[in-house]
LOTORSE-969385 format. One line per field, with one value per residue: residue number from 0; z, y, x of N, C-alpha, C, O in turn. Coordinates in steps of 0.1 Angstrom, whole numbers, plus 5000, padded with zeros to 4 digits. Example, Ala and Ser with C-alpha at 12.3 -4.5 7.8 and 13.67 -1.06 7.14 Angstrom:
// LOTORSE-969385
nr	(0|1) $
n_w	(5078|5071) $
n_v	(4943|4978) $
n_u	(5132|5128) $
ca_w	(5078|5071) $
ca_v	(4955|4989) $
ca_u	(5123|5137) $
c_w	(5078|5079) $
c_v	(4967|5000) $
c_u	(5132|5129) $
o_w	(5085|5080) $
o_v	(4967|5011) $
o_u	(5142|5134) $
This chain:
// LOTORSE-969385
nr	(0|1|2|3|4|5|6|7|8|9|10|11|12|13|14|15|16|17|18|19|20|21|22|23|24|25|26|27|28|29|30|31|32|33|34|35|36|37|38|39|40|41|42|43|44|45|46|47|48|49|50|51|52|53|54|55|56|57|58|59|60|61|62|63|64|65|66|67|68|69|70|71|72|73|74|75|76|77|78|79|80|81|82|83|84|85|86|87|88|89|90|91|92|93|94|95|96|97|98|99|100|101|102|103|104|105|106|107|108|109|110|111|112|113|114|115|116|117|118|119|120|121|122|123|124|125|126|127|128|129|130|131|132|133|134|135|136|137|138|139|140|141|142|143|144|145|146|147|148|149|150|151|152|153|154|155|156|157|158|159|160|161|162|163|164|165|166|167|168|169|170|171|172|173|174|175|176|177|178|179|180|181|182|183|184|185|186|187|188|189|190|191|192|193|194|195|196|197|198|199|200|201|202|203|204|205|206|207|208|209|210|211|212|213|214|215|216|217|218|219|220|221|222|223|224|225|226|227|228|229|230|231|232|233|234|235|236|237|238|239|240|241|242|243|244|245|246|247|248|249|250|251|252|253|254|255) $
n_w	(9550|9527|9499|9467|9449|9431|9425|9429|9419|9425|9410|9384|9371|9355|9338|9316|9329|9357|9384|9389|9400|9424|9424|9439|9458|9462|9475|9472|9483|9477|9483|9497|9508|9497|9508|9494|9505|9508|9500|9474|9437|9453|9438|9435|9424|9395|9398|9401|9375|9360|9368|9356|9333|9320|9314|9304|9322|9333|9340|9361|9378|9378|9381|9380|9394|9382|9357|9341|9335|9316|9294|9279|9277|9289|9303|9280|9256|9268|9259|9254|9253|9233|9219|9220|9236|9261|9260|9269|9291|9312|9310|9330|9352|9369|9371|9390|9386|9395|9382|9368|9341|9328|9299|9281|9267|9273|9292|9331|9333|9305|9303|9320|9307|9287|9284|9294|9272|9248|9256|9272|9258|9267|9260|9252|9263|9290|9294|9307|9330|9343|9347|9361|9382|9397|9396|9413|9437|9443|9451|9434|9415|9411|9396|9366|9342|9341|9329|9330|9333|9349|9374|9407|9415|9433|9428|9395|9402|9417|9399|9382|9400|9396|9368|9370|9386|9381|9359|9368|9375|9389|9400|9418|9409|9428|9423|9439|9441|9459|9454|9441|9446|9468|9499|9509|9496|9497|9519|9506|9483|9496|9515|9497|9489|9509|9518|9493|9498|9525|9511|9500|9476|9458|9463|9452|9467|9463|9486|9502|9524|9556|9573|9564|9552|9575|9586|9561|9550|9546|9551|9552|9526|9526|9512|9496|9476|9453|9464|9486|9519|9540|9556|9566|9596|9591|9615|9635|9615|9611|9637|9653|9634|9622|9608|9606|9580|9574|9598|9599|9574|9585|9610|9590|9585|9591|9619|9624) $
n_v	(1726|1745|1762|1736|1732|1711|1682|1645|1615|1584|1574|1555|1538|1516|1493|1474|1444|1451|1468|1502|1521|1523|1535|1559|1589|1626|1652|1690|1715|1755|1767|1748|1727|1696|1663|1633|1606|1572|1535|1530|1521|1529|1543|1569|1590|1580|1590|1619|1620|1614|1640|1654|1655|1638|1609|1591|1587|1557|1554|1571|1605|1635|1668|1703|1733|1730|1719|1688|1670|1651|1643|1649|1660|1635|1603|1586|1601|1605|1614|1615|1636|1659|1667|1694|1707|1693|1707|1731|1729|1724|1738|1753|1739|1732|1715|1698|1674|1647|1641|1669|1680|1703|1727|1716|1735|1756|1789|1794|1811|1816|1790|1793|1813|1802|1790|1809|1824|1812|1797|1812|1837|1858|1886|1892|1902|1912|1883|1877|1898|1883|1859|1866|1874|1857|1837|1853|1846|1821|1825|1820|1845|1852|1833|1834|1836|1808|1777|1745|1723|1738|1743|1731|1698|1706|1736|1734|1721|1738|1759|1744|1747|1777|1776|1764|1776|1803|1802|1808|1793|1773|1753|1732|1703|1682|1661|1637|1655|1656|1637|1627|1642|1647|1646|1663|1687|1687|1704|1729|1732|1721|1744|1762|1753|1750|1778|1787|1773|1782|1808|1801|1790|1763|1729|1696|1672|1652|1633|1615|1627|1626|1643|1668|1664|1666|1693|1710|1701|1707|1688|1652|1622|1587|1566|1526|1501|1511|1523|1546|1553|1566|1595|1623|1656|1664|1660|1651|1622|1615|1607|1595|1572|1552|1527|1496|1495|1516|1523|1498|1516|1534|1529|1517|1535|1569|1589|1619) $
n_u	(0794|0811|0794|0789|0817|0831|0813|0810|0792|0785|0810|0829|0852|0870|0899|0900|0899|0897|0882|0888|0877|0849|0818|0825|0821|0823|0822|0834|0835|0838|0867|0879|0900|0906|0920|0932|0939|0954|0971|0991|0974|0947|0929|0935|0948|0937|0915|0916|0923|0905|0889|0900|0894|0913|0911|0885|0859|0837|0807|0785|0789|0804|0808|0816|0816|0790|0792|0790|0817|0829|0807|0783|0745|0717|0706|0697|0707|0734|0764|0802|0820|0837|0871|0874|0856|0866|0887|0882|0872|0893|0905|0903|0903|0931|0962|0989|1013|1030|1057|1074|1069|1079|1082|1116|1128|1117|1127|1117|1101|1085|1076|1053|1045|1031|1007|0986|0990|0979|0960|0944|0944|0959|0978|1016|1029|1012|1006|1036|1036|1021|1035|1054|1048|1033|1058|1072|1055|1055|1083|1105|1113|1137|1150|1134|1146|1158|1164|1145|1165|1183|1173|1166|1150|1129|1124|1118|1089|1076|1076|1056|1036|1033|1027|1006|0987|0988|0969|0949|0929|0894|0897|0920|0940|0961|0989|1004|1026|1052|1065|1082|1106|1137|1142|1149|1142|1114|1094|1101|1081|1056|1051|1046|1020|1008|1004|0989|0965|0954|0947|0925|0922|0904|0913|0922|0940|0961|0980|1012|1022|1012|1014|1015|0990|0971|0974|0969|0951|0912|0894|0899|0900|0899|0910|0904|0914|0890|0871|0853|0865|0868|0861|0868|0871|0904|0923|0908|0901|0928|0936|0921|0911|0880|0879|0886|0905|0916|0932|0951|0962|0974|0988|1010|1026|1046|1041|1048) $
ca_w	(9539|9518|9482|9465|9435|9428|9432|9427|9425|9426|9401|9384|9360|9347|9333|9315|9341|9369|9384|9398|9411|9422|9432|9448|9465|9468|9473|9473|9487|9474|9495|9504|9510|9501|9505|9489|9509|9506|9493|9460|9432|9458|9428|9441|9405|9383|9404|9397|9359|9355|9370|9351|9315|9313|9316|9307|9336|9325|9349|9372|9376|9382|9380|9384|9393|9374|9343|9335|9330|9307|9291|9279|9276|9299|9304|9269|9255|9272|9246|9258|9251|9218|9228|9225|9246|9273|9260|9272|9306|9315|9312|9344|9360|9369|9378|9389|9383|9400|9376|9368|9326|9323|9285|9285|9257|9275|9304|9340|9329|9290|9305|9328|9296|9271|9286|9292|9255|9240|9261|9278|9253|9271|9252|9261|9282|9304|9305|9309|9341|9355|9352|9371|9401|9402|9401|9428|9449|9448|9454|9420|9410|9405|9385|9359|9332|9340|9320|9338|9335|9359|9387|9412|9417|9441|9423|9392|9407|9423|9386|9375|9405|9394|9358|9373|9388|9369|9347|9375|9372|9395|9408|9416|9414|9427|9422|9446|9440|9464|9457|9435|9453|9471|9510|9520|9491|9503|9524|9497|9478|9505|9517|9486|9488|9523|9514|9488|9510|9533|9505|9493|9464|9458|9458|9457|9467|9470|9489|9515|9536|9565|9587|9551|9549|9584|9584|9548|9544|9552|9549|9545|9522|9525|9497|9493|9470|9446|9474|9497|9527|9554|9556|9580|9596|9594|9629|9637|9613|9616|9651|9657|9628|9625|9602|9603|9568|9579|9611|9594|9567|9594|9614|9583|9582|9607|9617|9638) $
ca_v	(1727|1759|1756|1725|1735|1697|1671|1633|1607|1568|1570|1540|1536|1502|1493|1459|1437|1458|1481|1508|1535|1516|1542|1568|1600|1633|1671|1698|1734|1765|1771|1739|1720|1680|1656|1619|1596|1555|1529|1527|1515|1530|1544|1582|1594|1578|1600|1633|1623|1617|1650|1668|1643|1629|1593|1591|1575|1546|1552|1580|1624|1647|1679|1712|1740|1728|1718|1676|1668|1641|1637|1658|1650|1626|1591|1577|1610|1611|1612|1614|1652|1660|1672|1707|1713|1692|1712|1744|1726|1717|1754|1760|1730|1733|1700|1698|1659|1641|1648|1687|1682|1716|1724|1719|1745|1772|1789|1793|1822|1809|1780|1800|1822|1792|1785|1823|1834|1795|1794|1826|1847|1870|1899|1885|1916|1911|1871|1881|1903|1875|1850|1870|1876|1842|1833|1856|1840|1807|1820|1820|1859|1853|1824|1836|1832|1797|1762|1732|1720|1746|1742|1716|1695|1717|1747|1728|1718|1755|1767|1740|1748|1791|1779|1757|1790|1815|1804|1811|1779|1772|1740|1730|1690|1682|1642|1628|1666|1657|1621|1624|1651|1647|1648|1683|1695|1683|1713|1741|1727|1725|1757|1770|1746|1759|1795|1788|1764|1798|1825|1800|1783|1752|1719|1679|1669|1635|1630|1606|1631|1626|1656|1677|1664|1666|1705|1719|1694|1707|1673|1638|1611|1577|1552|1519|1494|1520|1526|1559|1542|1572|1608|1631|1663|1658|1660|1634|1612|1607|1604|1583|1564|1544|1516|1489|1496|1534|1522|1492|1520|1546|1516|1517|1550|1575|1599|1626) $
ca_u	(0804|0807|0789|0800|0825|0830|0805|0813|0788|0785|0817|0828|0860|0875|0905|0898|0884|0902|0876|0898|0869|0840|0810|0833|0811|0831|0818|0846|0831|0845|0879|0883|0914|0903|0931|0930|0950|0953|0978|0992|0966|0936|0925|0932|0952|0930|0903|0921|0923|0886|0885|0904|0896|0924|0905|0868|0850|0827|0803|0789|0789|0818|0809|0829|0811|0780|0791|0792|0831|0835|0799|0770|0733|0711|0704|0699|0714|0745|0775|0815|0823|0847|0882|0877|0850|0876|0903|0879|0870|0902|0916|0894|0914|0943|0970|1006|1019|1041|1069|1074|1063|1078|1094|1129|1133|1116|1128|1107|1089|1081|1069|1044|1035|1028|0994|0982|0987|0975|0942|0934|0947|0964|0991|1030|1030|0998|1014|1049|1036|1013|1040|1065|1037|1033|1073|1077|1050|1068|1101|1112|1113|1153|1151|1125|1155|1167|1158|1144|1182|1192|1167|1166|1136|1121|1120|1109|1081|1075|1074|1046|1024|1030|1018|0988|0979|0986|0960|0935|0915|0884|0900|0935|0943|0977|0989|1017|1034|1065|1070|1094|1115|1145|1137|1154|1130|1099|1090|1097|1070|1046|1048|1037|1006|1000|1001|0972|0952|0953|0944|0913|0925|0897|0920|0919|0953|0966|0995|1016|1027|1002|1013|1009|0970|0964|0979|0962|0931|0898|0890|0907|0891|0908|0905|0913|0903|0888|0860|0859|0861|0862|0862|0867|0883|0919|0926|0902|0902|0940|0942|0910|0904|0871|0876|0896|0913|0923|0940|0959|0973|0985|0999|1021|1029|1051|1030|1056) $
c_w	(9530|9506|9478|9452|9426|9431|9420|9428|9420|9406|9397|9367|9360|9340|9327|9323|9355|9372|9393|9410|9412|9430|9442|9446|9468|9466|9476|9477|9481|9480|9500|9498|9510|9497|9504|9498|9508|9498|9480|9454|9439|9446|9429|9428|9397|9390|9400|9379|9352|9360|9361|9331|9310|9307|9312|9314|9327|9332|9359|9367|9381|9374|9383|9381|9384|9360|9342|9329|9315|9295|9290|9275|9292|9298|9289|9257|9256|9263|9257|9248|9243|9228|9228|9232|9258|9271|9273|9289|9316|9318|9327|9356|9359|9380|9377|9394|9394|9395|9372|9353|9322|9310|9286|9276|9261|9290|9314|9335|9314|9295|9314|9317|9287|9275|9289|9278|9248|9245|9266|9271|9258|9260|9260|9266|9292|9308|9308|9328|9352|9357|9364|9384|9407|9407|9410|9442|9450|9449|9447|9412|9405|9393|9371|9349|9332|9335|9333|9340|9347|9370|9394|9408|9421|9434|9408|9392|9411|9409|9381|9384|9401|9380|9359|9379|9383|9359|9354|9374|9391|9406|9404|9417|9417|9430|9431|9444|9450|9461|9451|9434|9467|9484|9513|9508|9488|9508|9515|9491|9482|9509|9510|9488|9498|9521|9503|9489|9514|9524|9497|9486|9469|9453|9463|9456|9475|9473|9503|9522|9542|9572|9575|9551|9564|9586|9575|9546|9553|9558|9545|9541|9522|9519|9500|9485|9457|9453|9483|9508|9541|9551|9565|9586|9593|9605|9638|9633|9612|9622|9654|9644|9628|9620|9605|9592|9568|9591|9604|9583|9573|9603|9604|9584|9598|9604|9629|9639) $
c_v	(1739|1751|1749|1729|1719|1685|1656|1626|1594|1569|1557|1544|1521|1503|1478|1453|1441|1469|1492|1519|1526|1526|1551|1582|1613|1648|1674|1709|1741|1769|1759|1732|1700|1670|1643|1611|1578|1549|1529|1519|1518|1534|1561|1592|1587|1587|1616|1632|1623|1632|1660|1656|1640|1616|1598|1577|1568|1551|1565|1596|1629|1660|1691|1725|1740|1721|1697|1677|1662|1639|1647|1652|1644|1613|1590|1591|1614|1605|1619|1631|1651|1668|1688|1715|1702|1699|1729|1743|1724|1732|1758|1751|1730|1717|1701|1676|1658|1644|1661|1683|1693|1714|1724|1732|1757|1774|1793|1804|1823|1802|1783|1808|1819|1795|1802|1827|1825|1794|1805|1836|1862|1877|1886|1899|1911|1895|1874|1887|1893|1866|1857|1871|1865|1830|1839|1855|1826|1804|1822|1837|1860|1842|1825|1830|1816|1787|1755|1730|1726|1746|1726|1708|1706|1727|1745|1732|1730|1763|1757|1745|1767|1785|1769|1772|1805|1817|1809|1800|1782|1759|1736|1715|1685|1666|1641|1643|1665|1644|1621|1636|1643|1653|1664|1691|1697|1697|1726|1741|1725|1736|1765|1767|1753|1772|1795|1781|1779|1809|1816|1789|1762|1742|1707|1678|1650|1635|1619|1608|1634|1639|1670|1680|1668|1685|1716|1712|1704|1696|1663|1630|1598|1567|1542|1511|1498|1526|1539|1551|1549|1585|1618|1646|1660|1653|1641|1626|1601|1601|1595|1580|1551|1535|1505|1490|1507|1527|1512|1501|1529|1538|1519|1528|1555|1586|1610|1638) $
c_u	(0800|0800|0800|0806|0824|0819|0805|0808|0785|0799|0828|0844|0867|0888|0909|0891|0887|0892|0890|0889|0854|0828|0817|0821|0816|0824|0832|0836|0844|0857|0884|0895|0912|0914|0928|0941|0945|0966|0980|0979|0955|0924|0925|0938|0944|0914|0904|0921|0911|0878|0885|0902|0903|0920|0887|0865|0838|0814|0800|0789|0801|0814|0814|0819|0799|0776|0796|0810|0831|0822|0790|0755|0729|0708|0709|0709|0726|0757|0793|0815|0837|0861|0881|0866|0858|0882|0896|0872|0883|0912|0909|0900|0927|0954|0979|1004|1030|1055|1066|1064|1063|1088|1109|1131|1125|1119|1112|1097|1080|1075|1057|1034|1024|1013|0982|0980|0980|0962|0938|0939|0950|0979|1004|1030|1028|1003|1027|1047|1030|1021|1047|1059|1041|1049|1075|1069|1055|1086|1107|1120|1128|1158|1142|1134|1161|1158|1155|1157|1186|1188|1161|1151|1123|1116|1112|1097|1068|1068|1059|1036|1023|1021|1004|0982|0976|0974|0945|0925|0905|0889|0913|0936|0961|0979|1004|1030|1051|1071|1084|1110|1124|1137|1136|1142|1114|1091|1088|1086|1058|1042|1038|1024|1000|0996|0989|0960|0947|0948|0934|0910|0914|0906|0915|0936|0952|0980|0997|1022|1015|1001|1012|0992|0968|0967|0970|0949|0921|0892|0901|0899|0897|0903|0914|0902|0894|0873|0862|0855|0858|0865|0859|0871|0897|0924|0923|0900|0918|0945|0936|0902|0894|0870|0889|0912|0920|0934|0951|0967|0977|0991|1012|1026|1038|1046|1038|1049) $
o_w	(9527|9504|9480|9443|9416|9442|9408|9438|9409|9395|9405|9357|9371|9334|9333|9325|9365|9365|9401|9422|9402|9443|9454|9436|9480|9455|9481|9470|9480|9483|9508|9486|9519|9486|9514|9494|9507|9490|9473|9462|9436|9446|9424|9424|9386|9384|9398|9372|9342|9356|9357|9321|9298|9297|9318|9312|9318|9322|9364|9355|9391|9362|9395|9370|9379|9354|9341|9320|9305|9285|9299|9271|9303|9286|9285|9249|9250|9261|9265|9238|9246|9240|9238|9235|9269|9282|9282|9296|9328|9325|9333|9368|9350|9391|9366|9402|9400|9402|9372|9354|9315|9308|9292|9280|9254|9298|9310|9334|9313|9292|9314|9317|9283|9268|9285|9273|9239|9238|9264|9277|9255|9254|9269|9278|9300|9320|9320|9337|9364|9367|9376|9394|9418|9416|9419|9452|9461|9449|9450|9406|9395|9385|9365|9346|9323|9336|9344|9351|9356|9379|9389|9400|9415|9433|9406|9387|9409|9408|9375|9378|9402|9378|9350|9374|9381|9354|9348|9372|9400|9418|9392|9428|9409|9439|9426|9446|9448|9465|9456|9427|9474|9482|9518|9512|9482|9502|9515|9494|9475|9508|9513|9488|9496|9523|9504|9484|9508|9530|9486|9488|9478|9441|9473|9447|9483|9465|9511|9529|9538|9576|9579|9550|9564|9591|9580|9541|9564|9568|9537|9548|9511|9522|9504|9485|9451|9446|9487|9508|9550|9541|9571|9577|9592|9606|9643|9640|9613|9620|9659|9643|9634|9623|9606|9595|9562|9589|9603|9581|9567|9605|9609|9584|9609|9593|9640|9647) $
o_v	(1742|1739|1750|1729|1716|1681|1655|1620|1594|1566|1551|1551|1518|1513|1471|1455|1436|1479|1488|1522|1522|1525|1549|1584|1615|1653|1667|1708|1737|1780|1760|1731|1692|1668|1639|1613|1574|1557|1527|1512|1509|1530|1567|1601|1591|1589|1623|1642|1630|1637|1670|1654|1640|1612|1606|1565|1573|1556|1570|1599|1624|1662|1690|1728|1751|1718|1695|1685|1668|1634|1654|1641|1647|1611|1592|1587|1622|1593|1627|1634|1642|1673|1694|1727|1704|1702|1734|1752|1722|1734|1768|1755|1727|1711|1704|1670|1667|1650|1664|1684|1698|1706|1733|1740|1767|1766|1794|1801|1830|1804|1773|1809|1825|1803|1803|1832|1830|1790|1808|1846|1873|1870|1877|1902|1907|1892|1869|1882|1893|1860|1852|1870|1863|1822|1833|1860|1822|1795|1827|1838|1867|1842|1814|1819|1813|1788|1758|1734|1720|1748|1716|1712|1711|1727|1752|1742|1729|1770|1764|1748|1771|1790|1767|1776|1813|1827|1813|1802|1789|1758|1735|1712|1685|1660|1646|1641|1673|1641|1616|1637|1635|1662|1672|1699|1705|1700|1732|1750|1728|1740|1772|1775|1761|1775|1803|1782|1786|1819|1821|1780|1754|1743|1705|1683|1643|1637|1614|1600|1642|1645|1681|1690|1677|1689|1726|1717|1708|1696|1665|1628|1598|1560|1544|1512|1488|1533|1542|1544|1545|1587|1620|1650|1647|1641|1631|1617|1589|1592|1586|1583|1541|1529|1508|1487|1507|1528|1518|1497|1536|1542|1523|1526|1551|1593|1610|1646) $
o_u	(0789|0799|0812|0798|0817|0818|0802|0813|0781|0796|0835|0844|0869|0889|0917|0879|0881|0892|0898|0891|0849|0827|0814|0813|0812|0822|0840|0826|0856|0855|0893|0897|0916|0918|0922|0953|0933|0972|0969|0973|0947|0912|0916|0930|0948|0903|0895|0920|0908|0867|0878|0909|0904|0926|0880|0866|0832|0809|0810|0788|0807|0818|0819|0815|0796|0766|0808|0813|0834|0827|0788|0753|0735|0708|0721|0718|0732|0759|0791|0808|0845|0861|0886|0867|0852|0887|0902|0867|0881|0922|0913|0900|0934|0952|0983|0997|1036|1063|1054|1052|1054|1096|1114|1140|1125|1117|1101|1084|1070|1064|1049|1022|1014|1007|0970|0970|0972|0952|0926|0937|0946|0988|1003|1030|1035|1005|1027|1054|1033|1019|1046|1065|1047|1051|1081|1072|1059|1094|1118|1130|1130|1167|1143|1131|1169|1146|1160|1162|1193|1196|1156|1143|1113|1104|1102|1093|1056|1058|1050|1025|1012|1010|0996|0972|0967|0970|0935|0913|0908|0886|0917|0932|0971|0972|1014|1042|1060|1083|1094|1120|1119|1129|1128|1135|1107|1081|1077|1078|1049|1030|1028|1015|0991|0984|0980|0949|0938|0945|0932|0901|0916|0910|0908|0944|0947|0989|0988|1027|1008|0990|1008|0985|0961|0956|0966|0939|0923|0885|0910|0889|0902|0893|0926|0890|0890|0866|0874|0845|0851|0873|0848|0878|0898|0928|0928|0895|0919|0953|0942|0890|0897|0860|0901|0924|0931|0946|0962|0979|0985|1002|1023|1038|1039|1046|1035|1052) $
């Protein structure tokens, strides 16, 4: 595996007396493509939010390129990290949601800028130019002017993954990114993914399009339970799954 960017270990989060992540194990390498798959509640989004600190994990390491996520210090030392040193780890992460969460009151190319001039202090020039790159690598370059209102899902969607990139982060997390798209716009949306699997871009993607992970993963990890329960190529762990609990959730699944 290339050098590890991410590294995950025996992690543990809770929600009341619900464990959801129980000792989960994950390296990421530099370029790599790691896709989370498992049933609802596996615990595979509340794994991407302990990444990115949305959630502080009870329990456990996540580190990103070196640096302790959630928590600074050692053993008896270790203290939950103040918001603005997350606010300043978190610019290095980059996450597109399941729903878009773009502003309605700015259009596609404002909504690209916000986070350029607010955390990386870029001029509205120098962001102005990098949104539009980035709008016209997902297609967008004609719609720069239009509101959320005016663009479908798809495109949307298109626009939060330009301003997850645009900012240049170290690590991309993408949560259920088609679920909530209309079928025929399923593909636009991938593509894009594919095209920065292919030029590098370090990602954790969770998704439930199987022939998506098996396509762009480097790797597949399959959770259930809040346990990693197998992990594999794509190829081969799709086709010849070794556990019990893998084979019963691609049974479910259509795998064309």
């Amino acid at each position: 595996m290339a050098e590890a960017l991410v590294s995950i270990r025996n992690l543990k989060k809770s929600f009341g007396r619900t464990r959801v992540l129980d000792g989960v194990d994950i390296d990421v390498g530099k370029g790599e493509a790691v896709v989370l798959i498992g049933a609802s509640g596996s615990g595979k989004t509340t794994l991407l939010r302990c990444v990115n600190a949305l959630e502080r994990y009870d329990d456990g390491s996540i580190r990103v390129d070196g640096v302790e996520v959630g928590f600074r210090g050692e053993g008896a030392e270790r203290r939950p990290r103040g918001e603005r040193e997350l606010s300043a780890i978190r610019a290095d992460i980059g996450m597109v949601f399941q729903l878009f969460n773009l502003f309605p009151h700015l259009n596609a190319r404002e909504n690209v800028m916000l986070g350029l001039q607010k955390v990386r202090g870029l001029t509205k020039a120098e962001a102005r130019e990098r949104a539009d790159h980035w709008l016209a690598q997902v297609g967008l370059a004609d719609r720069a002017e239009n509101y959320p209102s005016e663009l479908s899902g798809g495109q949307q969607q298109r626009v939060g993954i330009a301003r997850a990139v645009a900012m240049e982060p170290k690590l991309l997390l993408l949560d259920e990114i088609t679920s909530a798209l209309d079928p025929e716009l399923v593909g636009e949306v991938l593509a894009v993914v594919r095209r920065l699997a292919a030029d590098g871009m370090t990602m954790i993607v969770v998704t439930h399009e199987m022939i998506f992970a098996r396509d762009v993963g480097t790797r597949v990890v399959f959770m259930d339970g809040g346990v990693k329960v197998e992990e594999g190529a794509p190829r081969d762990l799709l086709v010849n799954p070794r556990s019990e609990r893998l084979k019963a959730f691609l049974s479910r699944l259509e795998m064309h």
